[in-house]
Backbone as a ProteinNet text record, in pm:
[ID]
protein_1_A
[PRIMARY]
XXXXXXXXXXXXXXXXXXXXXXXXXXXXXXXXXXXXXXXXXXXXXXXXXXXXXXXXXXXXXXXXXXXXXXXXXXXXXXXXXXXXXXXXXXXXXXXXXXXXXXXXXXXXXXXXXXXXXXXXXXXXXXXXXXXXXXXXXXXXXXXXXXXXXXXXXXXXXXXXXXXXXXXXXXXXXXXXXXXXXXXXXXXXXXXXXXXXXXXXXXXXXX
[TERTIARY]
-25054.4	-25141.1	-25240	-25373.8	-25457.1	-25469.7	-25323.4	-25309.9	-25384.4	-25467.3	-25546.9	-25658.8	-25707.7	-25865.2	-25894.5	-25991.9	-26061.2	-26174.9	-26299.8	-26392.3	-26359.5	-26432.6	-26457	-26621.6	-26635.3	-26784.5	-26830.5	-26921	-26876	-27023.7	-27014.4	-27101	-27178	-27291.1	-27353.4	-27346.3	-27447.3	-27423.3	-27290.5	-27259	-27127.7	-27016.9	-27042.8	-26909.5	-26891	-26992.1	-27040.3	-27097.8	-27204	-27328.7	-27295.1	-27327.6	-27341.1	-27457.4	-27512.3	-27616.4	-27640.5	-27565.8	-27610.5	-27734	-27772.6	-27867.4	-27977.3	-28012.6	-28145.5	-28137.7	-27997.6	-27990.2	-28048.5	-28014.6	-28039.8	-28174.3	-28255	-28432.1	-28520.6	-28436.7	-28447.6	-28475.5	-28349.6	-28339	-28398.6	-28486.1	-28512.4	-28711.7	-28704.5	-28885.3	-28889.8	-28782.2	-28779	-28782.5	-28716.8	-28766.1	-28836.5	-28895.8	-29020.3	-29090.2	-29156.3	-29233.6	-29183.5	-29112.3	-29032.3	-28950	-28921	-28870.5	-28698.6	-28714.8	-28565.8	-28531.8	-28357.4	-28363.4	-28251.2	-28236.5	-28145.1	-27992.3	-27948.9	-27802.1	-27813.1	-27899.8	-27850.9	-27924.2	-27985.8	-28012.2	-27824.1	-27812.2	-27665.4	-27519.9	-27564.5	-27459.7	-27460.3	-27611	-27620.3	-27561.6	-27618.9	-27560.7	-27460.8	-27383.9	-27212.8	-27149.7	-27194.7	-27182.5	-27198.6	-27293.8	-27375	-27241	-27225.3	-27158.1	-26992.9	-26926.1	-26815	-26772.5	-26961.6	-26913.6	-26923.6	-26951.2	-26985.1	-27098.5	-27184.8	-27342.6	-27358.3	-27479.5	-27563.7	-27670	-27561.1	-27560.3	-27739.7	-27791.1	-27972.4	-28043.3	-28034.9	-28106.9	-28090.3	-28008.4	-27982.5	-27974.8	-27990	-28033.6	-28179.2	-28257.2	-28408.6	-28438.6	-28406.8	-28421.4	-28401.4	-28298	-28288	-28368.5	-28406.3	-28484.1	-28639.7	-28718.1	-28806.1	-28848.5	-28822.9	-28814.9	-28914.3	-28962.2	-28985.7	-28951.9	-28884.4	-28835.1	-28884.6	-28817.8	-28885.9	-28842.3	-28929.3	-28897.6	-28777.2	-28710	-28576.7	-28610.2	-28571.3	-28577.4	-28433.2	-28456.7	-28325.3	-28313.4	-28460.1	-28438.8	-28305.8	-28302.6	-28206.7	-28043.4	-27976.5	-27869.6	-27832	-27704.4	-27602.3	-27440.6	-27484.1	-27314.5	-27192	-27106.6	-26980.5	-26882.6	-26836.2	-26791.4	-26658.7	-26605.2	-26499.9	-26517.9	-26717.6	-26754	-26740.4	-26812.7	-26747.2	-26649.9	-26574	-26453.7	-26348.6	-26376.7	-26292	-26368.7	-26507.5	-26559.3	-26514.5	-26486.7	-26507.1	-26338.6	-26248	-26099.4	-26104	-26167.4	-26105.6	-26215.3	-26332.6	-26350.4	-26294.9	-26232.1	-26104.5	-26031.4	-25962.2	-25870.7	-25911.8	-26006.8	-26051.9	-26146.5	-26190.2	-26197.3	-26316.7	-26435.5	-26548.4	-26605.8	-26724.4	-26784.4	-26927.8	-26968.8	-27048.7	-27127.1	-27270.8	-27312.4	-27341.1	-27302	-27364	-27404.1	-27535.4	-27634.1	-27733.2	-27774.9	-27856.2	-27942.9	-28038.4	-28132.7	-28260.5	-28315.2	-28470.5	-28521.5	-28599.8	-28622.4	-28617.9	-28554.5	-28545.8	-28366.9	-28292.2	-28145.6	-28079.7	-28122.2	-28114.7	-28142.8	-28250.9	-28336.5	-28227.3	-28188.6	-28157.5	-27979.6	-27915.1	-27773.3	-27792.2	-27906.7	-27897.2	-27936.6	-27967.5	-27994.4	-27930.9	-27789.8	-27716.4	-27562.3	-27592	-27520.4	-27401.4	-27464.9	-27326.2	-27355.2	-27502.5	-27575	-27452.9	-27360.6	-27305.3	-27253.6	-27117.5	-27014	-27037.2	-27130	-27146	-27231.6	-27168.7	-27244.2	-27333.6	-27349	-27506.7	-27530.2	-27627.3	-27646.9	-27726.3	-27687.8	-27728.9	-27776.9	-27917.6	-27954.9	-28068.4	-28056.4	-28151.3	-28318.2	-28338.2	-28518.7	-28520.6	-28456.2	-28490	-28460.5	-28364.3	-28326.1	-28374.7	-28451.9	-28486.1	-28411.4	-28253.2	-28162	-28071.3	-27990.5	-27958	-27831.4	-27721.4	-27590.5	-27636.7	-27583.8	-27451.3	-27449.3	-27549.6	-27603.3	-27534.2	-27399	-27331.6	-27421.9	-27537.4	-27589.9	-27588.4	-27620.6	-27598.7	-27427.4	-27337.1	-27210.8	-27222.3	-27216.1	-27219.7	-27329	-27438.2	-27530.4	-27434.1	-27346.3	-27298.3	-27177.5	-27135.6	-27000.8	-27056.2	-27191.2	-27227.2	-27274.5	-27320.7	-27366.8	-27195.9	-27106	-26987.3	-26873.3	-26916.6	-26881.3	-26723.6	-26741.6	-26596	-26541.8	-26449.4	-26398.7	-26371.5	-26361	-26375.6	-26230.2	-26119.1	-25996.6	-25953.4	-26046.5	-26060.2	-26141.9	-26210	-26295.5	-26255.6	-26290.2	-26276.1	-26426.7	-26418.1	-26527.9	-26538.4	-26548.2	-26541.4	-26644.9	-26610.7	-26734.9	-26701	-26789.3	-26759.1	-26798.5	-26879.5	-26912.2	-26768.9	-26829.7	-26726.5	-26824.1	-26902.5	-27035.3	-27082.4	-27132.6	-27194.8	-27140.2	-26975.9	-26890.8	-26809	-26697.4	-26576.4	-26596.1	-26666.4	-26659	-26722.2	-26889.1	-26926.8	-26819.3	-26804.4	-26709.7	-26543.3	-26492.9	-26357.7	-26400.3	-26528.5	-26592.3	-26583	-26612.9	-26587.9	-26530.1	-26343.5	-26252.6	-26219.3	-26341.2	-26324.5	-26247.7	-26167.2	-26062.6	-26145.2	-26106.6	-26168.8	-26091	-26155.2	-26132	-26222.4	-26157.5	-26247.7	-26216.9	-26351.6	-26330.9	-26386.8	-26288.7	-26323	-26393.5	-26510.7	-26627.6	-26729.3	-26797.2	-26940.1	-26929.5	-27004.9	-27042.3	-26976.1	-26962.2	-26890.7	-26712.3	-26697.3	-26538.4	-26527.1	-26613.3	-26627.4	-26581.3	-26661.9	-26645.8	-26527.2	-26499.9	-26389.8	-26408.7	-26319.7	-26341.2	-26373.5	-26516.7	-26541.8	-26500	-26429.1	-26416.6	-26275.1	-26148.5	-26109.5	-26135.8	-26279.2	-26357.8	-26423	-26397.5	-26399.4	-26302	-26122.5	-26020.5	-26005.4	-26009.7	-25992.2	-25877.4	-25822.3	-25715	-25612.7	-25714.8	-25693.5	-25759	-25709.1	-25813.9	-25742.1	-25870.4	-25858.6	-25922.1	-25865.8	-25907.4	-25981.6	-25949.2	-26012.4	-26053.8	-26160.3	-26200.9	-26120	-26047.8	-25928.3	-25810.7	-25812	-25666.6	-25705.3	-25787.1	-25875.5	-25786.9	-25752.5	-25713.1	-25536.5	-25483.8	-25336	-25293.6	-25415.9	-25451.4	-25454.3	-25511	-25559.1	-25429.9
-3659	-3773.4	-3795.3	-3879.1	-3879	-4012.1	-4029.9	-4181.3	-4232.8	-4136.5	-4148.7	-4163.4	-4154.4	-4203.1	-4320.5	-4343.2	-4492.8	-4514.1	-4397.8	-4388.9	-4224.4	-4304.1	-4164.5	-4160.2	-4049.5	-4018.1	-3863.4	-3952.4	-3863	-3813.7	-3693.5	-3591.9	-3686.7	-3671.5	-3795.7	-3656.7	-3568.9	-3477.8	-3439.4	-3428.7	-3347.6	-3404.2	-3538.5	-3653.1	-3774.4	-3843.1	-3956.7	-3975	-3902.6	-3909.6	-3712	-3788.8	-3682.8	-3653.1	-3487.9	-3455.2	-3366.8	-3352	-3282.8	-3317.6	-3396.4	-3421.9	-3424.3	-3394.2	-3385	-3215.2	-3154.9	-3000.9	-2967.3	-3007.5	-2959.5	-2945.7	-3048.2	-3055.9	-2931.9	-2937.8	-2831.6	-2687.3	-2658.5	-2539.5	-2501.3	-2614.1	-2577.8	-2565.2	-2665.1	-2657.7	-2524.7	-2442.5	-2362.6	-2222.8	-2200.4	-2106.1	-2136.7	-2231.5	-2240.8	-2190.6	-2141.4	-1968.3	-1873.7	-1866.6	-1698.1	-1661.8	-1524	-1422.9	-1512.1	-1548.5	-1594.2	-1699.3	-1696.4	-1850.6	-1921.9	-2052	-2110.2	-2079	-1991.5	-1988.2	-1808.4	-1771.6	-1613.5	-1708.3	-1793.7	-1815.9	-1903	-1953.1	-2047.4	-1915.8	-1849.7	-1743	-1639.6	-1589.6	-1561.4	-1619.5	-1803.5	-1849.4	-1867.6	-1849	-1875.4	-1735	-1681.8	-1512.8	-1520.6	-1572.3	-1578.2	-1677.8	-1763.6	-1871.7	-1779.2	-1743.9	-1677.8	-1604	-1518.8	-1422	-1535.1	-1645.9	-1684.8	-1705.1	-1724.5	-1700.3	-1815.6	-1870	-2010.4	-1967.3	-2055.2	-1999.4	-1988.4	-2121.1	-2148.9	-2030.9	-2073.2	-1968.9	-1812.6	-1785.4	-1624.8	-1566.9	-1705.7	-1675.2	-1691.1	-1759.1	-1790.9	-1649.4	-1607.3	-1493.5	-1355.6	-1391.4	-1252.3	-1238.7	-1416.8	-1352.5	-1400.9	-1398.7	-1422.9	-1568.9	-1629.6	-1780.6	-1861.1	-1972.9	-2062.1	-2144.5	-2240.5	-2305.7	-2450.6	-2548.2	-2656.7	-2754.8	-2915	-3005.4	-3057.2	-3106.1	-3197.4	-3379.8	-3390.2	-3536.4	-3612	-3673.7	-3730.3	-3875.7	-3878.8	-4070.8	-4035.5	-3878.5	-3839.4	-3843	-3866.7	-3819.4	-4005.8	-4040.9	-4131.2	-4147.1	-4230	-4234	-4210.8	-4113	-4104.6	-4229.5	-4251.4	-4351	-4424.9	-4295.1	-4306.7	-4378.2	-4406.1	-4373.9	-4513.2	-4595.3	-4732.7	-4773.2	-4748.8	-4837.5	-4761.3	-4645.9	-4555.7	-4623.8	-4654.3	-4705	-4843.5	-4912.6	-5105.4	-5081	-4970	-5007.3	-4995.8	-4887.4	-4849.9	-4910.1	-4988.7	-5102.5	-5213.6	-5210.2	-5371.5	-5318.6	-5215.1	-5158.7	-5165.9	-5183.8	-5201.5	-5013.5	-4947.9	-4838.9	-4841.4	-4766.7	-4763.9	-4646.7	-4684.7	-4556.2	-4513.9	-4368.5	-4367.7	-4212.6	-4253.8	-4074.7	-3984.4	-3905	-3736.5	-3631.8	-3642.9	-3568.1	-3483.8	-3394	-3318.8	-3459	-3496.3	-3516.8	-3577.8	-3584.3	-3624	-3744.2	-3745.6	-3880.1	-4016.8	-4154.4	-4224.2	-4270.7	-4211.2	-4170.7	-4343.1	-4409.1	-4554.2	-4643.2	-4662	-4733.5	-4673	-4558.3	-4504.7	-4552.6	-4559	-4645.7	-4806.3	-4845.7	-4986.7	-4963.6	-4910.3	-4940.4	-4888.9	-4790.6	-4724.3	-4892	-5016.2	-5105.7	-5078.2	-4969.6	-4856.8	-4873	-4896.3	-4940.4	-5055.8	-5126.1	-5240.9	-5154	-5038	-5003.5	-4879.3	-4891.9	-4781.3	-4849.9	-4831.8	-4865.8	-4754	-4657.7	-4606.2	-4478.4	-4465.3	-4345.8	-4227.1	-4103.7	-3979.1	-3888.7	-3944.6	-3862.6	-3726.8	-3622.8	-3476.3	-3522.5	-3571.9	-3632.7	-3711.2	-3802.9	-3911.9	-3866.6	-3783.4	-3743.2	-3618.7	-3530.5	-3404.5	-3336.7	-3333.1	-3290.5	-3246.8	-3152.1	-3073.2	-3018.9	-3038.6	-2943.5	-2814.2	-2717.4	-2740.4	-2718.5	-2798.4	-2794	-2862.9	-2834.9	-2924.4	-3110	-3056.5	-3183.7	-3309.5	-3291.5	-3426.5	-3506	-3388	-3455	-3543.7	-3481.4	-3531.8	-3629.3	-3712.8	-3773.8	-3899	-3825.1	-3939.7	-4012.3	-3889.4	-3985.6	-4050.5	-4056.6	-4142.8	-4273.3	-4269	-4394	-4470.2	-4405.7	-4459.2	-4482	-4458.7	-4436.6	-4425.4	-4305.3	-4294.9	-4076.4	-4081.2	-3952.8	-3827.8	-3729.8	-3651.7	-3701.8	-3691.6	-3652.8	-3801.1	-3925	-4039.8	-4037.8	-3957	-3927.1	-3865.2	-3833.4	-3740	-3744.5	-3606.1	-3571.8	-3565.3	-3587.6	-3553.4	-3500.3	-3402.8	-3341.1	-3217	-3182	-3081.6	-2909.2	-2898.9	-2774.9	-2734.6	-2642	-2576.3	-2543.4	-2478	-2406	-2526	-2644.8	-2749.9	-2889.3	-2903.4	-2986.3	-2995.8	-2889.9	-2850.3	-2724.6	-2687.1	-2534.6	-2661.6	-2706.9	-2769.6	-2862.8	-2918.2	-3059.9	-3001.3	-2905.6	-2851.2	-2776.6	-2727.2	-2660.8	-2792.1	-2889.6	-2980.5	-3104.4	-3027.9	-3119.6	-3264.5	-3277.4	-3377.3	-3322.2	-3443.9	-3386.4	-3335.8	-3294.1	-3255.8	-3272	-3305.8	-3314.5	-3319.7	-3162.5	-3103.4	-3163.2	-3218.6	-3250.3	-3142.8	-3076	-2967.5	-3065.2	-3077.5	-3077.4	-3069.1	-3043.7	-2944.5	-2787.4	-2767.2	-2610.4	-2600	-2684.5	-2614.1	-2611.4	-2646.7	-2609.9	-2464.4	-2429.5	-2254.9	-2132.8	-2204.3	-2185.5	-2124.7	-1990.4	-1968.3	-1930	-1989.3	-1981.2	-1819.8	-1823.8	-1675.1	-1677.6	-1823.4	-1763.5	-1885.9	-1903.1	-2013.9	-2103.7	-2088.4	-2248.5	-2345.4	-2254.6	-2324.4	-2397	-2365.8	-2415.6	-2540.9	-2657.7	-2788.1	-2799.4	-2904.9	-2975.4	-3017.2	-3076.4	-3150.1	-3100.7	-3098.4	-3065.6	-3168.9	-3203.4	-3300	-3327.1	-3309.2	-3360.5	-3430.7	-3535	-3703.5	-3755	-3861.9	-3913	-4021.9	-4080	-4196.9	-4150.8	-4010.3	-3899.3	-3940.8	-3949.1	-3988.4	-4136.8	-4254.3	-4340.6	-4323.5	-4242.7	-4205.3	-4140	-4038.3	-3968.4	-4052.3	-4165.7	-4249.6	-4379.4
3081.5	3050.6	3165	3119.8	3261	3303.3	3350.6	3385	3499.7	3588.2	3692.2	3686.5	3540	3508.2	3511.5	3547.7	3553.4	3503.9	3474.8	3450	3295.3	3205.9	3076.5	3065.7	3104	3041.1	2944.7	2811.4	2693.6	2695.9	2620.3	2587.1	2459.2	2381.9	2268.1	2147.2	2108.7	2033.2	1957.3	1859.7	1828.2	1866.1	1930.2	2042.1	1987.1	1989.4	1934.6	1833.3	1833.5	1722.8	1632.5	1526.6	1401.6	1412.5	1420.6	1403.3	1313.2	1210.5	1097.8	1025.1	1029.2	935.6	996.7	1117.5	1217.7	1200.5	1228.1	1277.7	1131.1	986.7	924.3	857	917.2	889.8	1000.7	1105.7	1226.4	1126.9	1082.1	1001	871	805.3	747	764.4	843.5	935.8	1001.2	1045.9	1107.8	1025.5	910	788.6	693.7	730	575.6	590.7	499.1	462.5	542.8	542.4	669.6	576.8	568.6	504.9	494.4	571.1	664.1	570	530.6	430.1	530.9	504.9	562.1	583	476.6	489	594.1	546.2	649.3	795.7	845.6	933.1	1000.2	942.1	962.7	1008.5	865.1	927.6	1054.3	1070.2	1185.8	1356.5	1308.5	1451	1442.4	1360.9	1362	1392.6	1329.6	1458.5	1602.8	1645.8	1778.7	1827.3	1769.9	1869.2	1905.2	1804.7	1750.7	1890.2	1919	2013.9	2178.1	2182.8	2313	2332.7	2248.2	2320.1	2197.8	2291.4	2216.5	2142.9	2018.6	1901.9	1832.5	1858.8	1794.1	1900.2	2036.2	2070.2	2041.9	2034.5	1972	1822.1	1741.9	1608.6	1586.5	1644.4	1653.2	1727.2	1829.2	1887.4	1767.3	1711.2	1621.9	1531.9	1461	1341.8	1388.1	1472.2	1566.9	1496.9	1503.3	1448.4	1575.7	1528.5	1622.1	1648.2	1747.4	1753.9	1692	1572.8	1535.1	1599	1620.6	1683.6	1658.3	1717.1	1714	1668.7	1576.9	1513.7	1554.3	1647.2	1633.9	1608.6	1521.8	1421.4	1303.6	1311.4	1185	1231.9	1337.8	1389.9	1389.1	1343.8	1347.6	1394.6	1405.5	1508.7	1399.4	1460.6	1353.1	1344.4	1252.1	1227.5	1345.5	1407.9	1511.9	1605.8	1653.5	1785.6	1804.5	1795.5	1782.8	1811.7	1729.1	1750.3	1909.6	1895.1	2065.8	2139.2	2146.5	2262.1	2290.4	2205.1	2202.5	2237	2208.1	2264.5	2410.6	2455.7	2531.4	2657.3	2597.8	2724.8	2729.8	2627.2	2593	2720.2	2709.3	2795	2955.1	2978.4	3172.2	3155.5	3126	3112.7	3146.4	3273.1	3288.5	3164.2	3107.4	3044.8	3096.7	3093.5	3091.9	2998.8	3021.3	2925.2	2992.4	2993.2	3068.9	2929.7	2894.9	2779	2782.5	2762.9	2698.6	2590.3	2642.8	2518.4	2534.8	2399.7	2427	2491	2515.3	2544.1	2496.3	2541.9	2431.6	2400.7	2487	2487.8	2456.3	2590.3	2602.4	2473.9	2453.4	2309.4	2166.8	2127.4	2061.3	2064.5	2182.4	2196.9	2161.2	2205.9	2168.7	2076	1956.8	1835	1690.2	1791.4	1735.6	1805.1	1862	1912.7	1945.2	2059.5	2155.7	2289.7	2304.5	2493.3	2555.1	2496	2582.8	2635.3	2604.7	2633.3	2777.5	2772	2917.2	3040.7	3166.5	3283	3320.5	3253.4	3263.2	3173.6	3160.7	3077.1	3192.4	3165.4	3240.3	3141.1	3107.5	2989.3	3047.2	2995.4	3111.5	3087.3	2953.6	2957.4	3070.4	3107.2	3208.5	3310.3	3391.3	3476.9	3519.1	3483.2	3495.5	3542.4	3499.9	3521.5	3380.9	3353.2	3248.9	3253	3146.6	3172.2	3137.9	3185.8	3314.7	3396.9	3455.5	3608	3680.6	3776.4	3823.9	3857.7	3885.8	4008.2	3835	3742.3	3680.8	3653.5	3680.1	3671.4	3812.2	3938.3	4098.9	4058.1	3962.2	3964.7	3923.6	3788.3	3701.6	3798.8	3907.4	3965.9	4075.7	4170.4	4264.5	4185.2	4062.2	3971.2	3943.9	3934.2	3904.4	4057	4201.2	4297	4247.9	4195.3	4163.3	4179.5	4221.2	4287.5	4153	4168.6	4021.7	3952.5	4022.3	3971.9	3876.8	3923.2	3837.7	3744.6	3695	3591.8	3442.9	3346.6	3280.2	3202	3108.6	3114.6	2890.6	2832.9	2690.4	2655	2554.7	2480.9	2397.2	2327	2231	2296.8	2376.2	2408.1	2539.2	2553.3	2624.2	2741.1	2714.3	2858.5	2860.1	2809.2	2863.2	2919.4	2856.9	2906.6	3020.3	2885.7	3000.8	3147.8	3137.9	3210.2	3358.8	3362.5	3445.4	3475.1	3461.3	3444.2	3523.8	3497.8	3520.6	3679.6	3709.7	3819.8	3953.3	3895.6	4029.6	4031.8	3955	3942.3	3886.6	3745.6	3640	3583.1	3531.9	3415.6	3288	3185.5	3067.3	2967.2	2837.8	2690.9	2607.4	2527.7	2422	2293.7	2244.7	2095.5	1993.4	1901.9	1827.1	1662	1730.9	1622.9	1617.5	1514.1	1524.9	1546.4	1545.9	1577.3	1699.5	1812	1953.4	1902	1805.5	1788.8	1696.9	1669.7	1694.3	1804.5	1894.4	2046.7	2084.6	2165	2208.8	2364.9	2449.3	2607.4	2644.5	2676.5	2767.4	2905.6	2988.3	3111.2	3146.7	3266.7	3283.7	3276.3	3357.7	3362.9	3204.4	3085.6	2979.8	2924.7	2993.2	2937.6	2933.4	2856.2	2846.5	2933.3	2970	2990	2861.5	2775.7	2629.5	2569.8	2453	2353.1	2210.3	2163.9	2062.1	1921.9	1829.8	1689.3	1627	1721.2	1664.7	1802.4	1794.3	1866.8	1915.8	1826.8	1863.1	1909.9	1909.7	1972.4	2139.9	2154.3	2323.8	2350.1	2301.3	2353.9	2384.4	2334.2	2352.5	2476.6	2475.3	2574.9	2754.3	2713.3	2867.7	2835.1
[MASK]
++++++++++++++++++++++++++++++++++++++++++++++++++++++++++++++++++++++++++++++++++++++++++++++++++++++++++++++++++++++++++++++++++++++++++++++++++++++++++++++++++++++++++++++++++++++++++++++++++++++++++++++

């Protein structure tokens, strides 16, 4: 158990927020008029991911695709996310975000009425900083003056969560959903600690 945490900070993509329905306007802006149809484009990156390798960029790469903008007015919070967050600041529990995303990260929590539950957000638009670049985890724990081994780290990827995150002794817990629960560890440093089902499997856990 990680009875030594004091601080959880979660991954937003594939963690919190559902992005199927942004990924899937992505994919289809992205083969319109191209030889290319949506489902051999899907199966491709599920190959790509299968083997370890990220998965959009190496399917856009294969079928020389261009990359389309990311909408993320389309992406909503899963229904879990809520309520794990509002327990487990009942509970004394610091939160915070460590993300990959566009700009707008902030505005988009308060309006998804998730901005109370975190003492800060570490989003890579605002920060010009990016997983899995150690320096935004070391960003997120001087904002939390808090030590790694009191931390933990949640999220669905493995190369963008757990691997950084496990490199400078945050705890870790993998949530197998989305496309990163495809994912199979290419190196130690991808091995979770935890690995988890449900997003409310996380409060049993602490």
């Amino acid at each position: 158990m990680l009875s030594e945490v004091k601080w959880v900070f979660f991954d937003l993509g594939s963690t919190l927020i559902d992005e199927t329905a942004a990924d899937e306007r992505r994919i289809k802006d992205m083969t319109s008029g191209t030889p290319v149809t949506e489902e051999a484009y899907r199966k491709k990156r599920l190959e790509m991911i299968r083997e370890g390798r990220n998965g959009d960029k190496s399917a856009i790469e294969f079928f020389g695709l261009t990359k389309a903008p990311w909408h993320s007015e389309d992406e909503v919070p899963y229904p879990d996310a809520a309520p794990t967050l509002e327990e487990l600041h009942r509970r004394g529990f610091r939160l915070g975000v460590i993300a990959n995303q566009n700009l707008g990260t902030e505005q988009r929590l308060i309006n998804w009425d998730m901005r109370q539950f975190f003492a800060f957000v570490a989003a890579s638009a605002e920060l010009g900083l990016a997983k899995p670049d150690p320096a935004i985890f070391e960003w997120a724990l001087a904002q939390a003056a808090c030590s790694p081994q009191n931390a933990v780290m949640v999220g669905d990827r493995m190369d963008n969560d757990i691997a950084p995150a496990n490199r400078i002794g945050i705890h870790t817990v993998r949530l197998m959903r989305g496309l990163g629960a495809y994912h199979e560890p290419q190196s130690v440093d991808e091995i979770p600690e935890y690995t988890i089902s449900a997003l409310s499997e996380l409060i049993d856990l602490l």
